[in-house]
N, CA, C and O of each residue as an XYZ file, in Angstrom:
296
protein
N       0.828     -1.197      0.000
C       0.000      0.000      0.000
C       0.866      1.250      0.000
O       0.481      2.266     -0.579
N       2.427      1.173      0.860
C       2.909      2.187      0.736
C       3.916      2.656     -0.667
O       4.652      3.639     -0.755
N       3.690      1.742     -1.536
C       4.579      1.660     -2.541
C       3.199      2.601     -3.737
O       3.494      3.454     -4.574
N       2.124      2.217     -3.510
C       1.262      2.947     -4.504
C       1.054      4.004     -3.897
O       1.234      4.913     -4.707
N       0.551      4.721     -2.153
C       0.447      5.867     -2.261
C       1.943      6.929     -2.813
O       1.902      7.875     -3.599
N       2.935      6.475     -2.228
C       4.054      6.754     -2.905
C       4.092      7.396     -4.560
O       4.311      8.488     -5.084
N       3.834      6.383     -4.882
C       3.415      6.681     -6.757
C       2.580      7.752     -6.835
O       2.847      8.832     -7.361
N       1.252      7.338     -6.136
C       0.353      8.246     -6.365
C       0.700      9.973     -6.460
O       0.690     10.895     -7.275
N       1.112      9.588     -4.521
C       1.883     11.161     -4.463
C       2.742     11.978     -5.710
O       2.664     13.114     -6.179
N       3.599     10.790     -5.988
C       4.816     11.382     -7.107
C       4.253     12.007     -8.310
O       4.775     12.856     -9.033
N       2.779     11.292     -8.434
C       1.856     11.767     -9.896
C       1.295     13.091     -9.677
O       1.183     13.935    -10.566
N       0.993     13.225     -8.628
C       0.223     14.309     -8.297
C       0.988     15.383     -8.303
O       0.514     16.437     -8.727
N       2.817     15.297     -7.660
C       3.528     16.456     -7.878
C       4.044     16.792     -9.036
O       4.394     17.908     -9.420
N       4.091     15.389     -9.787
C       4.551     15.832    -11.384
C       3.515     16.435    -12.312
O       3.791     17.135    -13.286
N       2.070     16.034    -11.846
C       1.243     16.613    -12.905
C       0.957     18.192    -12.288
O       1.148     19.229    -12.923
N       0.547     18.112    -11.151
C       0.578     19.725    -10.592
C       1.685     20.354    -11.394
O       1.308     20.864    -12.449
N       3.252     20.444    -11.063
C       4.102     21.054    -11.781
C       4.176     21.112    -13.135
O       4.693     22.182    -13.458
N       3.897     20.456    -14.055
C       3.520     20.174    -15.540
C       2.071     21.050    -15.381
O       1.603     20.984    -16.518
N       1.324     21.668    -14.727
C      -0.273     21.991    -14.810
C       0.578     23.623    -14.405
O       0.443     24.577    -15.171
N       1.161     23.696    -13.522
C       1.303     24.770    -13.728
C       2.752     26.036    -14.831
O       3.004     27.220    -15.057
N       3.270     24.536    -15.158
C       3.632     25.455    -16.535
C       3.340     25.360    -17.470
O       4.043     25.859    -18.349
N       2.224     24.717    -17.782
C       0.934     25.412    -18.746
C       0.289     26.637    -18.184
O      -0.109     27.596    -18.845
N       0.230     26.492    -16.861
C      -0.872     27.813    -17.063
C       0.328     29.201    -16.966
O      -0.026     30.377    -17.054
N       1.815     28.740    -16.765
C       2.153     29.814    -16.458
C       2.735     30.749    -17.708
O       3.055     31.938    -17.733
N       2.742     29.307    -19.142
C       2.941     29.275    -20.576
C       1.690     29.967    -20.895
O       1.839     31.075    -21.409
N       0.631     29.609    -20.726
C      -0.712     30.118    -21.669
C      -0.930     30.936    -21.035
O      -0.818     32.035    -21.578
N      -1.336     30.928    -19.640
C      -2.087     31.586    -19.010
C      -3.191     31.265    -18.767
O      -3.978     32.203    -18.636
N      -3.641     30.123    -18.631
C      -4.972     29.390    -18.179
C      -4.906     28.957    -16.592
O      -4.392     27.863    -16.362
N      -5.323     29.628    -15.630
C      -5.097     29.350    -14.350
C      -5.417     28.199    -14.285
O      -4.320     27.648    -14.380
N      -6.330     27.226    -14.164
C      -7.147     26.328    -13.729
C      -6.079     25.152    -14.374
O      -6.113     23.989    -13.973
N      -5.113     25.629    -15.443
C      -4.238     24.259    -15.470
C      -3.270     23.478    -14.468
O      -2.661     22.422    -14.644
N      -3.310     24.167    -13.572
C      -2.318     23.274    -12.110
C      -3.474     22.646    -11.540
O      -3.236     21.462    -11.301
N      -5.004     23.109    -11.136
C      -5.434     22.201    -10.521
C      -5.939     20.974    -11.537
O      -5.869     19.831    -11.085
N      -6.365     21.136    -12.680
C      -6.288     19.943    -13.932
C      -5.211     19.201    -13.905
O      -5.421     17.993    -13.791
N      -3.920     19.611    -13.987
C      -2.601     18.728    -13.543
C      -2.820     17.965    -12.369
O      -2.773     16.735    -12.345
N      -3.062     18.706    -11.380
C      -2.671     17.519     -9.654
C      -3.996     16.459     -9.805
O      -4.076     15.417     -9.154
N      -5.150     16.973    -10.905
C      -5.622     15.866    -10.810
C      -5.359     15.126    -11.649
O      -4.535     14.258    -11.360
N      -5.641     15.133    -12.330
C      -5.151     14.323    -13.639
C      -3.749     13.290    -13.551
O      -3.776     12.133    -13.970
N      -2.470     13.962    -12.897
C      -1.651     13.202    -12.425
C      -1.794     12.728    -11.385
O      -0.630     12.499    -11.056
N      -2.516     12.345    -10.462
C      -3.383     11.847     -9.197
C      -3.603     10.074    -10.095
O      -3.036      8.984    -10.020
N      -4.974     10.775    -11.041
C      -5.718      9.641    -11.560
C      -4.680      8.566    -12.538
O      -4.546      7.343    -12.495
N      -3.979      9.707    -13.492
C      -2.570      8.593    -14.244
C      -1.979      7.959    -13.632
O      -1.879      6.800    -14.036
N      -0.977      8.462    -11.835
C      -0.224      7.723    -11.457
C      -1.132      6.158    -10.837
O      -0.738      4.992    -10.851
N      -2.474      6.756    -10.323
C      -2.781      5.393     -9.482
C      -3.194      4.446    -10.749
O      -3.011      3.243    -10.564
N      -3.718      4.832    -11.989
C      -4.205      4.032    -12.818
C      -3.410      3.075    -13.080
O      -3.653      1.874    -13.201
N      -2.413      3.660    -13.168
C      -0.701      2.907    -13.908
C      -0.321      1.592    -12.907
O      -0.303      0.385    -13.146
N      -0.012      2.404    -11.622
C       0.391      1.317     -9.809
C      -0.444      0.218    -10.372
O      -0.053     -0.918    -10.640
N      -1.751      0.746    -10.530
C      -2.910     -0.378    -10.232
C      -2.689     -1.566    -11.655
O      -2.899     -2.735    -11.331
N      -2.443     -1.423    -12.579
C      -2.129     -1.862    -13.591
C      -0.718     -2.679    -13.162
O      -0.702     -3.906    -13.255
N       0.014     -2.222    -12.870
C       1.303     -2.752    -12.528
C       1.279     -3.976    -11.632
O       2.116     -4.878    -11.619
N       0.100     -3.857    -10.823
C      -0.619     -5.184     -9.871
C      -1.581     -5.929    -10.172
O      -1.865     -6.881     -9.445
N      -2.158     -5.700    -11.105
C      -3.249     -6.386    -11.913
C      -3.180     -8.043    -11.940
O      -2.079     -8.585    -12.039
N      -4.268     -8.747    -11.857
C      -4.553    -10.273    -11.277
C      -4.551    -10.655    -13.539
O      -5.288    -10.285    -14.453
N      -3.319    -11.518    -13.463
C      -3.275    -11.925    -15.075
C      -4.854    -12.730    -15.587
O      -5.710    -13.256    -14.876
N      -4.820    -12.624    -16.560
C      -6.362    -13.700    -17.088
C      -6.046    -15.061    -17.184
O      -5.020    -15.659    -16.858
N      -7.034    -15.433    -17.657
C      -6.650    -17.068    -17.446
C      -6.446    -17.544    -18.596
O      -6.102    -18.726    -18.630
N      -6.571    -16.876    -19.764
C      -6.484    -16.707    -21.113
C      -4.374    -16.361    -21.100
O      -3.602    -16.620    -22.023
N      -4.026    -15.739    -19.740
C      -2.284    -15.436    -20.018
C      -2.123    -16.349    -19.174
O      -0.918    -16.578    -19.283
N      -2.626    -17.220    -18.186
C      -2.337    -18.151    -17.369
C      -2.076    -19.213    -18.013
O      -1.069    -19.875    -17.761
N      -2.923    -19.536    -18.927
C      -2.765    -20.744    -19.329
C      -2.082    -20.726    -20.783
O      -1.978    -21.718    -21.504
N      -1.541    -19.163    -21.157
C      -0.829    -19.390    -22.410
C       0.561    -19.926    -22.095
O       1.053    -19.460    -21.067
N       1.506    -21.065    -22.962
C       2.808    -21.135    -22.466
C       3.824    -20.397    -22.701
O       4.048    -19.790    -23.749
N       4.757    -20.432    -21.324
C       5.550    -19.111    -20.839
C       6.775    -19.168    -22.032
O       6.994    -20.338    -22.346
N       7.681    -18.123    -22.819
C       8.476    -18.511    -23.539
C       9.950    -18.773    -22.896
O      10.393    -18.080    -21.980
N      10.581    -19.746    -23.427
C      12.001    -20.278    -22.783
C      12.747    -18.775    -23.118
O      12.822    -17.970    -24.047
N      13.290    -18.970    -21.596
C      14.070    -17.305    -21.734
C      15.554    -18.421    -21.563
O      15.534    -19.608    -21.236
N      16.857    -17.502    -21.934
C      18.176    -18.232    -22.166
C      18.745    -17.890    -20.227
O      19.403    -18.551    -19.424
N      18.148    -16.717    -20.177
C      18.892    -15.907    -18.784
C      17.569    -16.493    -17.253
O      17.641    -16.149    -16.073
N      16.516    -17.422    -17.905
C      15.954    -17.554    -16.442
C      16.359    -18.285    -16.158
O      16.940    -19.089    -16.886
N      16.222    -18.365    -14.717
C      16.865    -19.871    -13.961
C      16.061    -20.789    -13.933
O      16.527    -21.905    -13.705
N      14.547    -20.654    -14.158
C      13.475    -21.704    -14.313
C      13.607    -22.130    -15.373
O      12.979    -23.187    -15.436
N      14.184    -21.857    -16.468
C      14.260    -22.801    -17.721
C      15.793    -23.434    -17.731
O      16.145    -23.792    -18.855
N      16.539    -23.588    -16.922
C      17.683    -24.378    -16.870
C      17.709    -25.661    -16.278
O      17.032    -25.870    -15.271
N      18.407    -26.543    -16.782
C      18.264    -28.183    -16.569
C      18.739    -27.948    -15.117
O      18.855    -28.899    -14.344
């Protein structure tokens, strides 16, 4: 849990800062608070993706022989 609010946080300060040099480029105030959210919703979307439960459709596809895993060595 502390590894995604982590992320989360990090999204929120990168999109805030990216939000506000748009608005400080255009001049559209309201682009920093569009940033902290917006990078809020990207970073957790992403975490959450990154933890995602595989299908059973990739479960049951077979895994390819890698040269460097140790599970495919005699």
């Amino acid at each position: 849990m502390g590894k995604r609010l982590a992320i989360a946080v990090l999204g929120v300060v990168v999109g805030g800062l990216v939000g506000w040099i748009i608005a400080t480029l255009v001049g559209w105030p309201f682009a920093t608070i569009v940033g902290l959210i917006t990078g809020g919703i990207g970073a957790v979307t992403w975490a959450e993706r990154q933890h995602r439960i595989p299908s059973v459709e990739e479960l049951e596809r077979p895994r390819p022989i890698s040269l460097t895993d140790p599970r495919d060595r005699p």
